[in-house]
PDB file of N, CA, C and O in Angstrom:
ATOM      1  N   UNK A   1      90.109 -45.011 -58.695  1.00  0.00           N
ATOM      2  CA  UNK A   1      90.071 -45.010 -57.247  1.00  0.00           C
ATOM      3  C   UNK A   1      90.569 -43.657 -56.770  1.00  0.00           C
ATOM      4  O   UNK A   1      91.683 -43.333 -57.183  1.00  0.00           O
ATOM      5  N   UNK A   2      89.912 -42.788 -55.945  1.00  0.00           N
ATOM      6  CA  UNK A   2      90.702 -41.429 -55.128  1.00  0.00           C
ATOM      7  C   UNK A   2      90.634 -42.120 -53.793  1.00  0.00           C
ATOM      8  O   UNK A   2      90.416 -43.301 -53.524  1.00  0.00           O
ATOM      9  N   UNK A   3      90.869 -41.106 -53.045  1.00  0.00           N
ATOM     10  CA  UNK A   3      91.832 -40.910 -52.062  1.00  0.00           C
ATOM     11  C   UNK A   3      90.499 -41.949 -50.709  1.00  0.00           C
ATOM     12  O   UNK A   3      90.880 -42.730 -49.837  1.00  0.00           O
ATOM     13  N   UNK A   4      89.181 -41.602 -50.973  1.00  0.00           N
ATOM     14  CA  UNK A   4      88.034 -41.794 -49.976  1.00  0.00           C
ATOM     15  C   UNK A   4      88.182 -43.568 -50.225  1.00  0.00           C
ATOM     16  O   UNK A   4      88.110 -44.365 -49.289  1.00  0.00           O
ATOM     17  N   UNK A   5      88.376 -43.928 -51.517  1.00  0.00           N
ATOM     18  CA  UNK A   5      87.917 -45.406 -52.425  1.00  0.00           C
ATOM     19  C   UNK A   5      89.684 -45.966 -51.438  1.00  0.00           C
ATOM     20  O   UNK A   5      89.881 -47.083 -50.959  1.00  0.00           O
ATOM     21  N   UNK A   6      90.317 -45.205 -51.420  1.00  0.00           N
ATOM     22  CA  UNK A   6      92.001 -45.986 -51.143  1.00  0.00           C
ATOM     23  C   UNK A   6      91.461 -46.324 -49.136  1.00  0.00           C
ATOM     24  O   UNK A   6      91.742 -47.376 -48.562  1.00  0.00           O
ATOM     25  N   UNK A   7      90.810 -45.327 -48.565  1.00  0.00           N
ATOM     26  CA  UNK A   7      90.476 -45.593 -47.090  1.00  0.00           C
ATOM     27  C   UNK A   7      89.951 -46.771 -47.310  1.00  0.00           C
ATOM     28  O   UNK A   7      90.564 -47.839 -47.290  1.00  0.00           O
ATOM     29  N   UNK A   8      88.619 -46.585 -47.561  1.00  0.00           N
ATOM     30  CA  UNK A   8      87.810 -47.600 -47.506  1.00  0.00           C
ATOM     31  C   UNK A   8      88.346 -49.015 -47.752  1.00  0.00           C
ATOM     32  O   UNK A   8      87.888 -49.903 -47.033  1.00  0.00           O
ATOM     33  N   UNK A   9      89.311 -49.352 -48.728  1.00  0.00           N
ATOM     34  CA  UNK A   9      90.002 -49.946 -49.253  1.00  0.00           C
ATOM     35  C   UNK A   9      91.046 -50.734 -47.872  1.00  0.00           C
ATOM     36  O   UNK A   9      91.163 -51.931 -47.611  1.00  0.00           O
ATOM     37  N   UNK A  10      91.635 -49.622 -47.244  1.00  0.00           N
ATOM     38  CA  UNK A  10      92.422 -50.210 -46.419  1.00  0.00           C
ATOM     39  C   UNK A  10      92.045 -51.071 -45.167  1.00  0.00           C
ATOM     40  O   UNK A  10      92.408 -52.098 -44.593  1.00  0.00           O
ATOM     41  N   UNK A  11      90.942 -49.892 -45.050  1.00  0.00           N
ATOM     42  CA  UNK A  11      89.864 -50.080 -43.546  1.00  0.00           C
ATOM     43  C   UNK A  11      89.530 -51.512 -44.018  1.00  0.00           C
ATOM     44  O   UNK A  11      89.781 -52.338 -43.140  1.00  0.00           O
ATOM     45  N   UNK A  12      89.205 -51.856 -44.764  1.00  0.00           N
ATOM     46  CA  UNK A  12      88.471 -53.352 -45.291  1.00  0.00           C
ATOM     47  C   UNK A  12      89.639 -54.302 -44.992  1.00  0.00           C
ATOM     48  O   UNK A  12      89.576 -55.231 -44.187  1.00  0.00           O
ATOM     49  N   UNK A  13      90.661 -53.984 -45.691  1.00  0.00           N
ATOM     50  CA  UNK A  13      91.583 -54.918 -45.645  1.00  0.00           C
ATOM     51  C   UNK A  13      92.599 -55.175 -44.462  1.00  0.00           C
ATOM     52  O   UNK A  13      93.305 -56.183 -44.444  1.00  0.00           O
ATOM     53  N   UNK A  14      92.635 -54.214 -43.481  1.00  0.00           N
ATOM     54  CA  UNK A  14      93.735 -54.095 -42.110  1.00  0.00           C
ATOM     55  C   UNK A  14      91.889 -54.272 -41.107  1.00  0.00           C
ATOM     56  O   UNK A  14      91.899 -54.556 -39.910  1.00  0.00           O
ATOM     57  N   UNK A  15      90.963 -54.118 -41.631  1.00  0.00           N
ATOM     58  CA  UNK A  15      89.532 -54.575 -40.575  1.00  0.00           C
ATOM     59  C   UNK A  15      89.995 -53.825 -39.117  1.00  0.00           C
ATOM     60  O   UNK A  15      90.116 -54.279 -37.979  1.00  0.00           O
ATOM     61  N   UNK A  16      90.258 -52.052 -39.855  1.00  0.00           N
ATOM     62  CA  UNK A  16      90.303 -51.438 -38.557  1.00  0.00           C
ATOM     63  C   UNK A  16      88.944 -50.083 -38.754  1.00  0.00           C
ATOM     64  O   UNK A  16      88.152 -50.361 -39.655  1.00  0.00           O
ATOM     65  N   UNK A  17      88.733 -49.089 -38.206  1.00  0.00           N
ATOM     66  CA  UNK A  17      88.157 -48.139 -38.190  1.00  0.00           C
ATOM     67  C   UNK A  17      88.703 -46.996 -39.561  1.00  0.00           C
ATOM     68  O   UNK A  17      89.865 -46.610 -39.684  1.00  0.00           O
ATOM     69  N   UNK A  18      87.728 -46.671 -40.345  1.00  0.00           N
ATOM     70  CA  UNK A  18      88.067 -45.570 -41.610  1.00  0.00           C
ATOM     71  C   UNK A  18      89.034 -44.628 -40.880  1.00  0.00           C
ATOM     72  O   UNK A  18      90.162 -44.368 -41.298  1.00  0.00           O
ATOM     73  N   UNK A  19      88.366 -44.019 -39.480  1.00  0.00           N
ATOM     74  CA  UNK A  19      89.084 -42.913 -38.802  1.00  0.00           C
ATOM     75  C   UNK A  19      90.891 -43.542 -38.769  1.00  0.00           C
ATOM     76  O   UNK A  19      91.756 -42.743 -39.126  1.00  0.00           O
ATOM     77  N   UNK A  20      91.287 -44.879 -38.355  1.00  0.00           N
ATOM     78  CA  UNK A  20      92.326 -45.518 -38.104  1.00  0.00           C
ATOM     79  C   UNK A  20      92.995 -45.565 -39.681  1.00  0.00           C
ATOM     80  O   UNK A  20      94.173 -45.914 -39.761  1.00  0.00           O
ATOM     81  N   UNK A  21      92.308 -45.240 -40.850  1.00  0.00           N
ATOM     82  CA  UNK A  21      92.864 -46.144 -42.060  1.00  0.00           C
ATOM     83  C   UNK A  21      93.082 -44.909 -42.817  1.00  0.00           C
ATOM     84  O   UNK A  21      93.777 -44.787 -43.825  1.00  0.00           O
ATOM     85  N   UNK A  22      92.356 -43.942 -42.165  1.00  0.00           N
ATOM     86  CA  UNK A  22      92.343 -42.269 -42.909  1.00  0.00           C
ATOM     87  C   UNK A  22      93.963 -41.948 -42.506  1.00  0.00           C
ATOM     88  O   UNK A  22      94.855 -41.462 -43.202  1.00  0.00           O
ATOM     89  N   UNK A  23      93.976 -42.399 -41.155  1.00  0.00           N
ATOM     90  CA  UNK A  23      95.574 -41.517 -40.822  1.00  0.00           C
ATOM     91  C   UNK A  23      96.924 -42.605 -41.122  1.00  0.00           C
ATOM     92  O   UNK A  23      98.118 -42.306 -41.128  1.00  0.00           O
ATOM     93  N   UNK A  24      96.308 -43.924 -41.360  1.00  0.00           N
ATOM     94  CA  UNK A  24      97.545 -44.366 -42.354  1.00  0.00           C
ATOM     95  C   UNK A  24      98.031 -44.068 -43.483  1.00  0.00           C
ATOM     96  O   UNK A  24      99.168 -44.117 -43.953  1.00  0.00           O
ATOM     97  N   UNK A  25      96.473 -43.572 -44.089  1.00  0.00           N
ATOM     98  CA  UNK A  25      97.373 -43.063 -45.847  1.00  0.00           C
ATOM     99  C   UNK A  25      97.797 -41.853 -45.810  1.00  0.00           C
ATOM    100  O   UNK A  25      98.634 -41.556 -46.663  1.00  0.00           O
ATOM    101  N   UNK A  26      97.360 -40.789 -44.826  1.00  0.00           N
ATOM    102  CA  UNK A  26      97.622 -39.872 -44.692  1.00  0.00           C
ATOM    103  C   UNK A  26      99.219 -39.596 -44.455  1.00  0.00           C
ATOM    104  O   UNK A  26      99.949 -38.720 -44.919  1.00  0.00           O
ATOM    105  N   UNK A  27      99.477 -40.657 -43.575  1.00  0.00           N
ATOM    106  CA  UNK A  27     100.363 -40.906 -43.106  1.00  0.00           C
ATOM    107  C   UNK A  27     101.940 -41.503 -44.384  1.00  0.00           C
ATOM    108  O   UNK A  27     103.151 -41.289 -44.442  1.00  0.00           O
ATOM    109  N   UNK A  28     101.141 -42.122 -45.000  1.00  0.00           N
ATOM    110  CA  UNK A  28     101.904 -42.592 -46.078  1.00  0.00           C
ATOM    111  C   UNK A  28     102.349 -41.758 -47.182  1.00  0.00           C
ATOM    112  O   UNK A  28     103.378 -41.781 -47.856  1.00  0.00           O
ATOM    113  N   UNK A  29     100.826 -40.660 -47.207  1.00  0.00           N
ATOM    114  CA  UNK A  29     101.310 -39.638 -48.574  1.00  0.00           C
ATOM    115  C   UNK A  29     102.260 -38.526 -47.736  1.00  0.00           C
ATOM    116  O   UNK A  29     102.916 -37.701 -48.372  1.00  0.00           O
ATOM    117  N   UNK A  30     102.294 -38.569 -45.951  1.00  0.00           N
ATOM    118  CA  UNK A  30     103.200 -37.376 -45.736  1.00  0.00           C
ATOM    119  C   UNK A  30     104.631 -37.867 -45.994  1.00  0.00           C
ATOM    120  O   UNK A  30     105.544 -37.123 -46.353  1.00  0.00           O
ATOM    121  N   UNK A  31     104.746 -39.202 -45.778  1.00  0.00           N
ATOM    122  CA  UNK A  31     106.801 -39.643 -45.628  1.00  0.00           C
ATOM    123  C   UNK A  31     106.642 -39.856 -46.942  1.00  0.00           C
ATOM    124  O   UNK A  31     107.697 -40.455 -47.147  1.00  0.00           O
ATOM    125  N   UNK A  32     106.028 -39.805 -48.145  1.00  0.00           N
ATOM    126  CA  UNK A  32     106.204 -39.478 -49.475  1.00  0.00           C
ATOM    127  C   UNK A  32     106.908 -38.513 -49.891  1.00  0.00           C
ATOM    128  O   UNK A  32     108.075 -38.468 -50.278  1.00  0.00           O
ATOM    129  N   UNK A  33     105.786 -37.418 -49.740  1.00  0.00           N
ATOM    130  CA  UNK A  33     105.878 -36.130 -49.605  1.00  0.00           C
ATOM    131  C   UNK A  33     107.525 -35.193 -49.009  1.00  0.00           C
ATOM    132  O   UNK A  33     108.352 -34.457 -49.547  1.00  0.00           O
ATOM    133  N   UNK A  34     107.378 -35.588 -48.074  1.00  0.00           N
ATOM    134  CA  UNK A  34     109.042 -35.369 -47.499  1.00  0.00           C
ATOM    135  C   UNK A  34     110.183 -36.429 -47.899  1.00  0.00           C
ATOM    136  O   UNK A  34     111.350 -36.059 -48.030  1.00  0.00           O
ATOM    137  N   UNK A  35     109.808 -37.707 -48.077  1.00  0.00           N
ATOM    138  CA  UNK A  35     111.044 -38.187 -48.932  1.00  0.00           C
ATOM    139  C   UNK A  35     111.314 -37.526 -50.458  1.00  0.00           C
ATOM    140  O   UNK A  35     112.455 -37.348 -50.884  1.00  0.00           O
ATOM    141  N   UNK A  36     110.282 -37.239 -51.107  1.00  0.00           N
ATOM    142  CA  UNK A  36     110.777 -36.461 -52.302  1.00  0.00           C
ATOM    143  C   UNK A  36     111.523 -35.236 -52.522  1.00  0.00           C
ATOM    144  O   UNK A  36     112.410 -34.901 -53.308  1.00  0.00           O
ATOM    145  N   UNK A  37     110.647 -34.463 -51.231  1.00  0.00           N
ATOM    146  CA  UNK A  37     111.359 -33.080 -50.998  1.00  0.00           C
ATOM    147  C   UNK A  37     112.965 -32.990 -50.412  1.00  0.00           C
ATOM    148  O   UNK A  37     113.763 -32.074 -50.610  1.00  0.00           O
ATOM    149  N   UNK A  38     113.176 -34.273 -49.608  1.00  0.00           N
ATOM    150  CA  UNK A  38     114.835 -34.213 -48.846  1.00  0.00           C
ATOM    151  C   UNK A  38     115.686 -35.117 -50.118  1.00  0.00           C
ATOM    152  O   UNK A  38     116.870 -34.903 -50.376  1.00  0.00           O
ATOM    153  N   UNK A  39     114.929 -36.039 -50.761  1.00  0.00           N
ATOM    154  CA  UNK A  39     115.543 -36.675 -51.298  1.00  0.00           C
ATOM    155  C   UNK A  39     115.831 -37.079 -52.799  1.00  0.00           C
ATOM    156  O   UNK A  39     116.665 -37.772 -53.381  1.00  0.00           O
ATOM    157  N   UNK A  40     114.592 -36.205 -53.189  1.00  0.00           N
ATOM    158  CA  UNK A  40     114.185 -36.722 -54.762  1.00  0.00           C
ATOM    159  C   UNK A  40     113.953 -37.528 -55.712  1.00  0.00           C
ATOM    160  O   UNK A  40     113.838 -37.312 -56.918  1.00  0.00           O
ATOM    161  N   UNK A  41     113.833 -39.288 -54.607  1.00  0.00           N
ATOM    162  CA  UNK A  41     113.332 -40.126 -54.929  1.00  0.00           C
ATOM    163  C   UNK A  41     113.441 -41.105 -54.213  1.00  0.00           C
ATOM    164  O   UNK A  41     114.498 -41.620 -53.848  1.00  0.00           O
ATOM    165  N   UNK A  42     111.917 -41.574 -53.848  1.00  0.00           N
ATOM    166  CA  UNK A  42     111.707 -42.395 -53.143  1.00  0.00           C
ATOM    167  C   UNK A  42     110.741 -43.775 -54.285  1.00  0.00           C
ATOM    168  O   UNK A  42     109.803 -43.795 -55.081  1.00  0.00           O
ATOM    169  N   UNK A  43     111.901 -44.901 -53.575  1.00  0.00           N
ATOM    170  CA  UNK A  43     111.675 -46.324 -54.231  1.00  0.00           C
ATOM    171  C   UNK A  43     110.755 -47.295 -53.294  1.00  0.00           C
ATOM    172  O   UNK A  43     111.093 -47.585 -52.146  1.00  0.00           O
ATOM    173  N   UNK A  44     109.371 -47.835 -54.004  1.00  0.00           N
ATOM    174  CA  UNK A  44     108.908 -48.440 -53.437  1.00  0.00           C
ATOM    175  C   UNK A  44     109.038 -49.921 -53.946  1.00  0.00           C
ATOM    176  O   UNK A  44     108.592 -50.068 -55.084  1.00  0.00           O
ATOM    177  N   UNK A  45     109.615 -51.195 -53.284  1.00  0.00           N
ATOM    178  CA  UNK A  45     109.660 -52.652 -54.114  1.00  0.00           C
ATOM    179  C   UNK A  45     108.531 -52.974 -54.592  1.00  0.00           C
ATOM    180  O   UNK A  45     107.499 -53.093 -53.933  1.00  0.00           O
ATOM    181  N   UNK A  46     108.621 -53.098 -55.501  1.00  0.00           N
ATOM    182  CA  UNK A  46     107.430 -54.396 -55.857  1.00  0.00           C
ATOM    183  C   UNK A  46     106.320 -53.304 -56.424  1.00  0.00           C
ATOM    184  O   UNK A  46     105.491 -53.798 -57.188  1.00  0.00           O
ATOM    185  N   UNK A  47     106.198 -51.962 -56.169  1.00  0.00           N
ATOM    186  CA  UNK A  47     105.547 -51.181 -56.351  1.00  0.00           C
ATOM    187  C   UNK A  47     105.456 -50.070 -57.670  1.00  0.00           C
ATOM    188  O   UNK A  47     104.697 -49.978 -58.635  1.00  0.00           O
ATOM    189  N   UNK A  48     106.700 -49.239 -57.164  1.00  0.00           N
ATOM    190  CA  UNK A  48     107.484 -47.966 -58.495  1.00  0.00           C
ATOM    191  C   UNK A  48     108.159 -47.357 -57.486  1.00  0.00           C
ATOM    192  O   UNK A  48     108.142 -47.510 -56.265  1.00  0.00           O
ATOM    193  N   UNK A  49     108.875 -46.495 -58.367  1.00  0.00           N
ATOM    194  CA  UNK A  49     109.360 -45.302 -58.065  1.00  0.00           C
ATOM    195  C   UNK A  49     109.018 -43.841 -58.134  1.00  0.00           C
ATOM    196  O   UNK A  49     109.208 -43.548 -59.314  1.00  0.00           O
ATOM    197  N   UNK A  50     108.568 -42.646 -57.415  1.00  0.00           N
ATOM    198  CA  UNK A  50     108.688 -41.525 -57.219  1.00  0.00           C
ATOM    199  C   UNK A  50     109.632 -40.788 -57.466  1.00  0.00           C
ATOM    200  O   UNK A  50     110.609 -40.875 -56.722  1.00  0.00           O
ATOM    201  N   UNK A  51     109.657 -39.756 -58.662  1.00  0.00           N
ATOM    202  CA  UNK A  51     110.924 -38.999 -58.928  1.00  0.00           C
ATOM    203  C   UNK A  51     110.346 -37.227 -58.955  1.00  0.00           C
ATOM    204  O   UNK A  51     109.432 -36.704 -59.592  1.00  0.00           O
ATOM    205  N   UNK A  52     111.100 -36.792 -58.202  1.00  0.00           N
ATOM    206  CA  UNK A  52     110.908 -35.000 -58.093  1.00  0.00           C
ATOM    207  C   UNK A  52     112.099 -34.676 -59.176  1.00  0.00           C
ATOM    208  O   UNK A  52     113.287 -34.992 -59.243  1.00  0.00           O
ATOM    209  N   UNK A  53     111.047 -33.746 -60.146  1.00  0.00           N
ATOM    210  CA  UNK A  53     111.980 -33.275 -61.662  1.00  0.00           C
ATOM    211  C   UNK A  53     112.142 -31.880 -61.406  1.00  0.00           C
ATOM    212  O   UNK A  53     111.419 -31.335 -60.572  1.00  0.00           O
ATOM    213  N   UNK A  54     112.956 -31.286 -61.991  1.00  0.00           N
ATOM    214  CA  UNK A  54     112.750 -30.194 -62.216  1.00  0.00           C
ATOM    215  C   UNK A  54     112.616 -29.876 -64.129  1.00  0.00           C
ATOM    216  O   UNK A  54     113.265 -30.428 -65.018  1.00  0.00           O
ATOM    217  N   UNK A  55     111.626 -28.889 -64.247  1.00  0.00           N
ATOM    218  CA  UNK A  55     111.755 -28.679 -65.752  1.00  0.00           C
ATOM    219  C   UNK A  55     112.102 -27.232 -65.683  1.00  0.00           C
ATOM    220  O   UNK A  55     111.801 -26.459 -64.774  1.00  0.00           O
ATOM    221  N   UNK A  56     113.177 -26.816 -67.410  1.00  0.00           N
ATOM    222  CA  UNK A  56     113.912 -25.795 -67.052  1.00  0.00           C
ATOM    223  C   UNK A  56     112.353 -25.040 -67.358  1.00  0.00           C
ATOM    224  O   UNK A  56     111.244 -25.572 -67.309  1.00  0.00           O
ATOM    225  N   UNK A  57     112.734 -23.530 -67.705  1.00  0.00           N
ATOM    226  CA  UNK A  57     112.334 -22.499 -68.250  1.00  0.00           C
ATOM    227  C   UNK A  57     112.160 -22.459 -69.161  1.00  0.00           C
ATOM    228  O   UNK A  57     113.203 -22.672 -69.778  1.00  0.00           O
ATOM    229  N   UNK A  58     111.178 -22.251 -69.919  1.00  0.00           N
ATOM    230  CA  UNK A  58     111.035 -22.339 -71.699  1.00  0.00           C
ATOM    231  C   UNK A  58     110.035 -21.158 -71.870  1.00  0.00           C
ATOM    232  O   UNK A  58     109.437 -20.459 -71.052  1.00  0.00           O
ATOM    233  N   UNK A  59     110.094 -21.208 -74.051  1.00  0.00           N
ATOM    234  CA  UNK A  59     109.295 -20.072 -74.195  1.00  0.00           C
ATOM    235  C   UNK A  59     108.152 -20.294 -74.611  1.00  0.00           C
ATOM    236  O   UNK A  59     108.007 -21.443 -75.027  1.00  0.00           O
ATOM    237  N   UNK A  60     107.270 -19.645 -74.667  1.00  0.00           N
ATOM    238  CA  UNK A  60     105.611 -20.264 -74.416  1.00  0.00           C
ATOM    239  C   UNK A  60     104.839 -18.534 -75.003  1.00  0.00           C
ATOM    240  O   UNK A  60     105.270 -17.384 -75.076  1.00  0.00           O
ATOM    241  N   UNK A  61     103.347 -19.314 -75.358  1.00  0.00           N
ATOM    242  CA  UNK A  61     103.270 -17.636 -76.462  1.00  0.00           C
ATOM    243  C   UNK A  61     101.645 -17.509 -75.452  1.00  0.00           C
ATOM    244  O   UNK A  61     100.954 -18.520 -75.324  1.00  0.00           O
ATOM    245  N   UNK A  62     101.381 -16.683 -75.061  1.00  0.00           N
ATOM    246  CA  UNK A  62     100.008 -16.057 -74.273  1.00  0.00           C
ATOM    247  C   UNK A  62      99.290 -16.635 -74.991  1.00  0.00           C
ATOM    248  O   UNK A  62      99.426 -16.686 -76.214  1.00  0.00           O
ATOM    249  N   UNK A  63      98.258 -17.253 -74.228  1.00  0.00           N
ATOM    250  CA  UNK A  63      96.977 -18.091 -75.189  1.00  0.00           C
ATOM    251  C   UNK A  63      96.179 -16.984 -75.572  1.00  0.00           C
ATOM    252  O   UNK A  63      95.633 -17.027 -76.675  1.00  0.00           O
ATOM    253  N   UNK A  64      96.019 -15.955 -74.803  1.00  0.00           N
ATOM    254  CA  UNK A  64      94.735 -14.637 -75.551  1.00  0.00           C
ATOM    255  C   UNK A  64      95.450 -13.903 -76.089  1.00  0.00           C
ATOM    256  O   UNK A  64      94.990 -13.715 -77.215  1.00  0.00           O
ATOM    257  N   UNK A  65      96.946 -12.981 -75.845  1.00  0.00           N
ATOM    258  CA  UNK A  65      97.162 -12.331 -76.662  1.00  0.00           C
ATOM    259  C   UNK A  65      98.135 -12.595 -77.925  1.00  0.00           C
ATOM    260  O   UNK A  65      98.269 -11.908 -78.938  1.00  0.00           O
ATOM    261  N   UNK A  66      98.630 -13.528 -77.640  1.00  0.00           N
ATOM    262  CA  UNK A  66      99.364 -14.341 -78.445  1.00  0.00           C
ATOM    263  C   UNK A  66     100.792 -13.639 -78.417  1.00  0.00           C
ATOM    264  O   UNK A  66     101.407 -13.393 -79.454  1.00  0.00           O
ATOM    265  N   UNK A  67     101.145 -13.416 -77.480  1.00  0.00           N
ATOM    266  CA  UNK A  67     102.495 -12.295 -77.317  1.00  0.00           C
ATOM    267  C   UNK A  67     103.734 -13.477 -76.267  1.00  0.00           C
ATOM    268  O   UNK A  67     103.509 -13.978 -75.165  1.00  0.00           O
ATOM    269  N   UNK A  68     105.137 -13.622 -77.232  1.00  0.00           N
ATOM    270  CA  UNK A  68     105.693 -14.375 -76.287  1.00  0.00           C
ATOM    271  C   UNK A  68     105.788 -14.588 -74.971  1.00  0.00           C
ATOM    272  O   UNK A  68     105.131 -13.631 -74.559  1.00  0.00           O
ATOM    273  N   UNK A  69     106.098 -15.095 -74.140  1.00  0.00           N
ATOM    274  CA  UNK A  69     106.377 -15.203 -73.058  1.00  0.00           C
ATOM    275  C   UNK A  69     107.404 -16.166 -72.085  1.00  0.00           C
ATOM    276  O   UNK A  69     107.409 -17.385 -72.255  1.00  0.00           O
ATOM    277  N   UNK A  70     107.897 -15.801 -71.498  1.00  0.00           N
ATOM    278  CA  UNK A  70     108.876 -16.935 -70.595  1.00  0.00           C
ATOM    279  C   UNK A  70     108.069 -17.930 -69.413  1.00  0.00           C
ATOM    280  O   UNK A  70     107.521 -17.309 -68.503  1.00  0.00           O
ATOM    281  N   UNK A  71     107.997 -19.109 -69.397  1.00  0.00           N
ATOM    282  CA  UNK A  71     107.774 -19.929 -68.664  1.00  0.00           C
ATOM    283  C   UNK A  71     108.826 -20.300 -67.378  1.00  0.00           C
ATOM    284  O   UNK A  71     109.974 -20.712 -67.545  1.00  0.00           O
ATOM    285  N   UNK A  72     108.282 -20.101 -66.265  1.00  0.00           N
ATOM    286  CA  UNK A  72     109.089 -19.795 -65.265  1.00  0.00           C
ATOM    287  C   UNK A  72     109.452 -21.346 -65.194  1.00  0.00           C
ATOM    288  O   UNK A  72     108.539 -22.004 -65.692  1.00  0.00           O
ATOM    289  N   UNK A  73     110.698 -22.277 -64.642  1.00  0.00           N
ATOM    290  CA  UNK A  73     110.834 -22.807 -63.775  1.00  0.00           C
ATOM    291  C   UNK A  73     109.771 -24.017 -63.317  1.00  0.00           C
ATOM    292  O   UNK A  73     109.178 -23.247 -62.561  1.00  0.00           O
ATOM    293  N   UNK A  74     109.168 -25.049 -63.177  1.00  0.00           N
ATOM    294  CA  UNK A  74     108.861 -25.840 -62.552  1.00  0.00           C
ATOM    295  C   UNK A  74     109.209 -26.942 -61.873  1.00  0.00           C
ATOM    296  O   UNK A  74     110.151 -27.644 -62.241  1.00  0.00           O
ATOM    297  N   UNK A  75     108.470 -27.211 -60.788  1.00  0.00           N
ATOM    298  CA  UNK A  75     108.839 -28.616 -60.280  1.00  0.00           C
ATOM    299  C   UNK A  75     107.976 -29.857 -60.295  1.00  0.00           C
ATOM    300  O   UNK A  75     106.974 -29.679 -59.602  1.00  0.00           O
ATOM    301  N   UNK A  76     108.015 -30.772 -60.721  1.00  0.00           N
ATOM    302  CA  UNK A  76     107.013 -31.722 -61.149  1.00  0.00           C
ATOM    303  C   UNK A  76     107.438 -33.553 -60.272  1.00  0.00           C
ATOM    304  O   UNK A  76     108.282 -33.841 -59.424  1.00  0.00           O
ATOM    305  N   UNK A  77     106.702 -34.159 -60.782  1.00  0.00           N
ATOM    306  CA  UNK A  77     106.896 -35.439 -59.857  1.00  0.00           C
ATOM    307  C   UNK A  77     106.691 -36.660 -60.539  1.00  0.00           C
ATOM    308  O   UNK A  77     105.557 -37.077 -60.303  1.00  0.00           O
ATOM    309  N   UNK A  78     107.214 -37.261 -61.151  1.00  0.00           N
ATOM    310  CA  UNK A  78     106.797 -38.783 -61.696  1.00  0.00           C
ATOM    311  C   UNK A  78     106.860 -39.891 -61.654  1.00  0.00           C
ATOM    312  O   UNK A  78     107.971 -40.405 -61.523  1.00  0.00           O
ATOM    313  N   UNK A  79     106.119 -40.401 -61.713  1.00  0.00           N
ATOM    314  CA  UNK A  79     106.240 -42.014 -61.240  1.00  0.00           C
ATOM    315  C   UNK A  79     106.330 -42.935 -62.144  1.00  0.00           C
ATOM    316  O   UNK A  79     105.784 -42.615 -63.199  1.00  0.00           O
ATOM    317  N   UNK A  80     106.996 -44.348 -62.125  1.00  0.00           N
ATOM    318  CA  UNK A  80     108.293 -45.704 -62.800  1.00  0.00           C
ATOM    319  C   UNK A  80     107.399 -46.671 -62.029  1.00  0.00           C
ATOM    320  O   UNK A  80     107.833 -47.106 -60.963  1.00  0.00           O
ATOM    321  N   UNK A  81     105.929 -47.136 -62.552  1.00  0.00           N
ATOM    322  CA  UNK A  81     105.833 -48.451 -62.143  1.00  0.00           C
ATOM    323  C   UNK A  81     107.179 -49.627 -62.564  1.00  0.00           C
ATOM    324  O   UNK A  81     107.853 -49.995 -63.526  1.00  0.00           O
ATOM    325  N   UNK A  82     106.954 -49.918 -60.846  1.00  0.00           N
ATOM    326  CA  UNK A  82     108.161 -51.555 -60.901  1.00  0.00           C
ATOM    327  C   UNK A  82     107.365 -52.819 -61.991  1.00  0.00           C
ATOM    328  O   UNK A  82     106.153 -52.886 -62.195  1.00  0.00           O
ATOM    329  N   UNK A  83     108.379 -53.699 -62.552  1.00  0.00           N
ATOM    330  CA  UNK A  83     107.948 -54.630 -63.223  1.00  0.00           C
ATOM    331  C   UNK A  83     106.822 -55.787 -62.432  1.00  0.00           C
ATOM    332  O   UNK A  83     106.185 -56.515 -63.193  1.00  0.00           O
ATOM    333  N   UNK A  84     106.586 -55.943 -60.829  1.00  0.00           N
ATOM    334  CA  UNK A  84     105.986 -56.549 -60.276  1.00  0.00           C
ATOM    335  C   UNK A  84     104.231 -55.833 -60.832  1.00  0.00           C
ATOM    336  O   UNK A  84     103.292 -56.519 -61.236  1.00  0.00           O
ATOM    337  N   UNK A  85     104.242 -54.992 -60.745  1.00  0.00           N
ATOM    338  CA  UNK A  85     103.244 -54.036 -60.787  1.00  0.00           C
ATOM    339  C   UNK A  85     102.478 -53.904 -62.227  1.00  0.00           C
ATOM    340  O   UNK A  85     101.302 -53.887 -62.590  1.00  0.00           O
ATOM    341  N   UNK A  86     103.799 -53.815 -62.877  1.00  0.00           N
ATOM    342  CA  UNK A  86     103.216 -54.082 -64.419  1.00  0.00           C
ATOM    343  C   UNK A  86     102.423 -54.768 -64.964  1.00  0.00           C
ATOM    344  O   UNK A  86     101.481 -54.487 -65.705  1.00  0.00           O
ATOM    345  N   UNK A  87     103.129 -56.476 -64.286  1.00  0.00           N
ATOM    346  CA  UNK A  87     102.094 -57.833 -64.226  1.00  0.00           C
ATOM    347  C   UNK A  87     100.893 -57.935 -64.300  1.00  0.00           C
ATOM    348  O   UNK A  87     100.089 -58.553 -64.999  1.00  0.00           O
ATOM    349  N   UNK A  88     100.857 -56.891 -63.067  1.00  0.00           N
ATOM    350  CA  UNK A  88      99.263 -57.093 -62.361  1.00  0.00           C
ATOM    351  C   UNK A  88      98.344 -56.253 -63.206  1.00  0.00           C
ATOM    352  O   UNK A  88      97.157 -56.238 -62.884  1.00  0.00           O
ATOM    353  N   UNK A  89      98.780 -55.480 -64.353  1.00  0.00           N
ATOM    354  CA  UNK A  89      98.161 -54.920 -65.089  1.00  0.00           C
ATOM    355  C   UNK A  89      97.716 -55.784 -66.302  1.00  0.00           C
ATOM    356  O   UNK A  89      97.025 -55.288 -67.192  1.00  0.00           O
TER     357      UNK A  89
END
């Protein structure tokens, strides 16, 4: 499912307008989005959890020239399906 399959999805199920169901998820991935960034993890019940990681710096070798290199710093994001969720799998 992407992002067009999750509208459609909602629009069907709340039986409002795509335009109306576009700016709910939209809406949903922005207080995501900023709960991770203020907070670094946002818990959904019944659902999972959202976690903002940081990974350190490591060393890593040039894929063409094959000459070491330092890997800067990243920030990454992962998600803890809840046991409700699991079920349903």
């Amino acid at each position: 499912m992407n992002k067009g399959d999750l509208v459609d999805a909602v629009a069907e199920e709340m039986r409002v307008t795509k335009a109306e169901a576009t700016k709910a998820v939209e809406a949903v991935f922005a207080c995501l989005g900023r709960g991770l960034a203020e907070r670094a993890k946002v818990t959904i019940a019944g659902f999972g959890t959202f976690q903002a990681k940081t990974r350190p710096p490591r060393n890593g070798v040039h894929p063409i020239t094959r000459e070491p290199m330092q890997i800067a710093e990243t920030k990454t994001c992962t998600f803890r399906a809840a046991p409700a969720l699991k079920e349903t799998l």
